[in-house]
VEXDREN-732764 format. One line per 4 residues: number of its first residue (from 1); for each residue x, y, z of C-alpha. Coordinates in nm, 2 decimals. Last residue first. Example, Ala and Ser with C-alpha at 12.3 -4.5 7.8 and 13.67 -1.06 7.14 Angstrom:
2 = 1.37:-0.11:0.71  1.23:-0.45:0.78
END
This chain:
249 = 10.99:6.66:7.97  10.90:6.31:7.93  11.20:6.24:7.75  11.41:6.21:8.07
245 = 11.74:6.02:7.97  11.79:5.79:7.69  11.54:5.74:7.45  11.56:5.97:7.14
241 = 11.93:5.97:7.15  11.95:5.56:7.22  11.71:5.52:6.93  11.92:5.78:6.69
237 = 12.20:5.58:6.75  12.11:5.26:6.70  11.92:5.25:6.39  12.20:5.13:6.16
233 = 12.31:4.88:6.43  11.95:4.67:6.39  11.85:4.66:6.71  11.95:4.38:6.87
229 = 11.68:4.07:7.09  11.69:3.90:7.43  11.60:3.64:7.63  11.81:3.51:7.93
225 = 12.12:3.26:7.97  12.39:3.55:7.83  12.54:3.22:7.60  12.91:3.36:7.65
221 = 13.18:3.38:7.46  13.02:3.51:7.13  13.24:3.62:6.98  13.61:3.52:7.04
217 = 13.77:3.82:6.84  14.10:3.76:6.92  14.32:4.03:7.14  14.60:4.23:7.05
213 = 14.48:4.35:6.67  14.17:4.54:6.84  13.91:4.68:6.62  14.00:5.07:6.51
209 = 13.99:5.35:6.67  13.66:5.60:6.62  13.58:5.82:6.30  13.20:5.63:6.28
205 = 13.30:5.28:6.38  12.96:5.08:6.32  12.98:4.75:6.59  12.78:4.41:6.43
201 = 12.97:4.12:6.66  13.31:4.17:6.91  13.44:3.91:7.12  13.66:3.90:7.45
197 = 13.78:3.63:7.64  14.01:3.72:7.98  14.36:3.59:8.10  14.63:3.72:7.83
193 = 14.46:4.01:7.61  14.21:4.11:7.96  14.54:4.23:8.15  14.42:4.59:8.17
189 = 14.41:4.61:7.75  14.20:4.87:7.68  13.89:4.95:7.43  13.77:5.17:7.21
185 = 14.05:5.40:7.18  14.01:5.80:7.04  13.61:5.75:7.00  13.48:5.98:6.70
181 = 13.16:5.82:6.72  13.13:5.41:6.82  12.77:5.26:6.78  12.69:4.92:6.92
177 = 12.53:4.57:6.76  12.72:4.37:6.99  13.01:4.35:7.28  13.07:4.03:7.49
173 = 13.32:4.03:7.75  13.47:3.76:7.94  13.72:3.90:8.18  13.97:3.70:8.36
169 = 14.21:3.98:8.44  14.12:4.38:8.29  13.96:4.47:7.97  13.86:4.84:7.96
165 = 13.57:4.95:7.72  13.61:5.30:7.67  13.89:5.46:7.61  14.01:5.86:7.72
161 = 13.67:6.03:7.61  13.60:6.34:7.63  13.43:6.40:7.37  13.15:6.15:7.43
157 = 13.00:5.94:7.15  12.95:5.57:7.29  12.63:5.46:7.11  12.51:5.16:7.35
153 = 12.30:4.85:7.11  12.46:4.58:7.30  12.71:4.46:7.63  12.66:4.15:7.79
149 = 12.94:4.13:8.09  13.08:3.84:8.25  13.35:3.96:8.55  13.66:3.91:8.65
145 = 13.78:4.23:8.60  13.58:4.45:8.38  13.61:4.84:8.27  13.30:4.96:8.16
141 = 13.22:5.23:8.05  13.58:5.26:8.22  13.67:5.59:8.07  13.54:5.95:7.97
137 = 13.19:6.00:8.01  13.17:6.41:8.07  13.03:6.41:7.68  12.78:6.13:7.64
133 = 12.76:5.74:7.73  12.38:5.63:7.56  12.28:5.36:7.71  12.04:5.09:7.54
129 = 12.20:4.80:7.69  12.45:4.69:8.00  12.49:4.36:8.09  12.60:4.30:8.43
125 = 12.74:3.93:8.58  13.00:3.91:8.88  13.01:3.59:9.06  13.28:3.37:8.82
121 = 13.58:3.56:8.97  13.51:3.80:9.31  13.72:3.61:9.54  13.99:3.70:9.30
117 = 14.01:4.04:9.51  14.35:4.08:9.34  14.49:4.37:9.59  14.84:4.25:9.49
113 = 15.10:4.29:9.80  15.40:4.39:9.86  15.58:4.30:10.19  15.82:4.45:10.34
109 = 16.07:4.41:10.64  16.24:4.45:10.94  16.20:4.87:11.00  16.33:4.87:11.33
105 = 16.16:5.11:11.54  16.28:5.12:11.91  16.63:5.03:11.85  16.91:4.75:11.93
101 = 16.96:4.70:11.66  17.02:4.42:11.40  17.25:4.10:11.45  17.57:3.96:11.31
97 = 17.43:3.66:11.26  17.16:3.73:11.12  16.83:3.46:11.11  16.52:3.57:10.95
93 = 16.19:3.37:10.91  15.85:3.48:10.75  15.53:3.26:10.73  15.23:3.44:10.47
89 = 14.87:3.25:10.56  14.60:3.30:10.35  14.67:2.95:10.18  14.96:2.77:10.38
85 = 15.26:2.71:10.15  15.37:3.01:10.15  15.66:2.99:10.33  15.89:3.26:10.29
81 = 16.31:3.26:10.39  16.60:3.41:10.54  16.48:3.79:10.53  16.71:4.08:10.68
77 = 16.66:4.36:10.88  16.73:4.69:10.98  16.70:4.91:10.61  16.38:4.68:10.55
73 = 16.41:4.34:10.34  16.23:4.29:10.09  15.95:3.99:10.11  15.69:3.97:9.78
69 = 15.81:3.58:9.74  16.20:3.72:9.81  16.20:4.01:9.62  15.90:4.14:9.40
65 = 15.75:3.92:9.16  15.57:3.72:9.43  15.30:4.01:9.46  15.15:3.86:9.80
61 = 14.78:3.79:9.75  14.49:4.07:9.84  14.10:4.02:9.88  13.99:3.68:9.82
57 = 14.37:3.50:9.94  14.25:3.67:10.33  14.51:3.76:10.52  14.74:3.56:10.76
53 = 15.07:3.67:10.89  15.31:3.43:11.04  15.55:3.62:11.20  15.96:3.40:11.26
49 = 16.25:3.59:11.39  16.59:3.58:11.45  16.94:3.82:11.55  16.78:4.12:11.71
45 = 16.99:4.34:12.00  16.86:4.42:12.28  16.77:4.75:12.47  16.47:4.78:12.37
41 = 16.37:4.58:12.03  16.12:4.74:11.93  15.96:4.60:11.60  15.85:4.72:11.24
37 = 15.66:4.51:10.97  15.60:4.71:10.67  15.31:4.70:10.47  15.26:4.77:10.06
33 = 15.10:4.82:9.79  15.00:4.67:9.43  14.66:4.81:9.32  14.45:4.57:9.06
29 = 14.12:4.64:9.30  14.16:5.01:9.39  14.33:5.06:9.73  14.30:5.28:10.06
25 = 14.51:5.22:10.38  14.48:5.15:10.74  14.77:5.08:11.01  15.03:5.18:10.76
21 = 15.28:5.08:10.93  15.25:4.73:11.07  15.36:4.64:11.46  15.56:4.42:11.68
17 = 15.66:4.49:12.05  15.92:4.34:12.18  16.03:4.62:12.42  15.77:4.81:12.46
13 = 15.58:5.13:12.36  15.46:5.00:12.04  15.13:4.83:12.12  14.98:4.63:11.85
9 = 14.83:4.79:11.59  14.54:4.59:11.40  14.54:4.64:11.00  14.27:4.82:10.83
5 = 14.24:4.73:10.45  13.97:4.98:10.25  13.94:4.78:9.91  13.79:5.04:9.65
1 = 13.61:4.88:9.34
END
């Protein structure tokens, strides 16, 4: 999923004037990045300040692990203290003593961020069946973050595979009665092996990896909450190859 974050610009022309650089930018969900908060200060020096910034907790969280509660102070400022005790809103305060500036573009801090888009957990439910990923198909078929996904009878056999199935945060993946050929890694750990469920029932391994040893098998997970029936894992392969794609021409 791609996160496009735009950021208003406030004038910075004048004295006073506060402003984030990038304005816009690009991110994948499970991105870290960044935003730095530069100011003019004209002719004057800069001893304090206090920006609340507000963003919203479904999208993007501050990455604590970095700094002061995601806060690192820029090459002209400092960082006193973080409050974020206010959900979607970050509240910064500096105090120096022996002053910043004066300057047109002080660089006064940055944050980094997590683009966790948590807003999505518990919403997201695919299953996938019958498919047949070929050569071209090389990773992510799928790749879940928090999402509940049915997976059953697929024959992965493309050789260009990197992995296939990726397990990211609070996943809960169920994978049955599916063909694996010549498969260099199955699956990928993407956070899934300490915050998601994952479990594994009837798969054939013809020359692939084998079953995980970093994750329990915790099949079945999930009751899918509709009707359905498996193929018999011996015949999947040749019914997803007779099947899949146009066979009416």
């Amino acid at each position: 999923m791609l996160l496009v974050l735009s950021i208003p610009v406030i004038t910075q022309n004048s004295a006073g004037d506060v402003w984030f650089i990038p304005a816009s930018q690009r991110v994948l969900v499970g991105d870290t990045f960044t935003t730095e908060i530069h100011a003019n200060s004209g002719s004057q020096n800069m001893s304090a300040y206090v920006f609340d910034i507000s963003y919203n907790q479904a999208i993007i969280s501050p990455d604590k692990s970095v700094g002061n509660g995601s806060i690192v102070p820029g090459p002209d400022g400092f960082v006193s203290a973080t409050n974020p005790l206010i959900p979607g809103i970050l509240t910064l305060s500096g105090f120096d003593a022996m002053e910043k500036g004066p300057g047109a573009d002080l660089h006064i801090l940055t944050i980094h961020w997590n683009a966790d888009a948590t807003g999505d957990s518990g919403k997201l439910h695919v299953t996938i069946y019958h498919t047949w990923f070929d050569n071209g198909c090389i990773e992510k078929l799928p790749r879940v973050r928090f999402g509940t996904v049915h997976l059953y009878n697929n024959l992965y056999a493309s050789n260009t595979n990197n992995y296939c199935i990726g397990l990211g945060k609070e996943c809960r993946v169920r994978v049955e009665n599916s063909v694996f050929v010549n498969q260099k890694e199955i699956w990928r750990d993407w956070g899934g092996s300490s915050t998601g469920e994952f479990g594994w029932s009837n798969l054939k391994l013809e020359g692939s990896s084998s079953l995980p040893n970093w994750m329990p098998n915790s099949f079945p997970v999930f009751n899918p909450g509709y009707l359905f029936s498996v193929d018999s894992v011996d015949t999947v392969k040749n019914q997803v190859m007779a099947n899949a794609g146009n066979i009416f021409n």
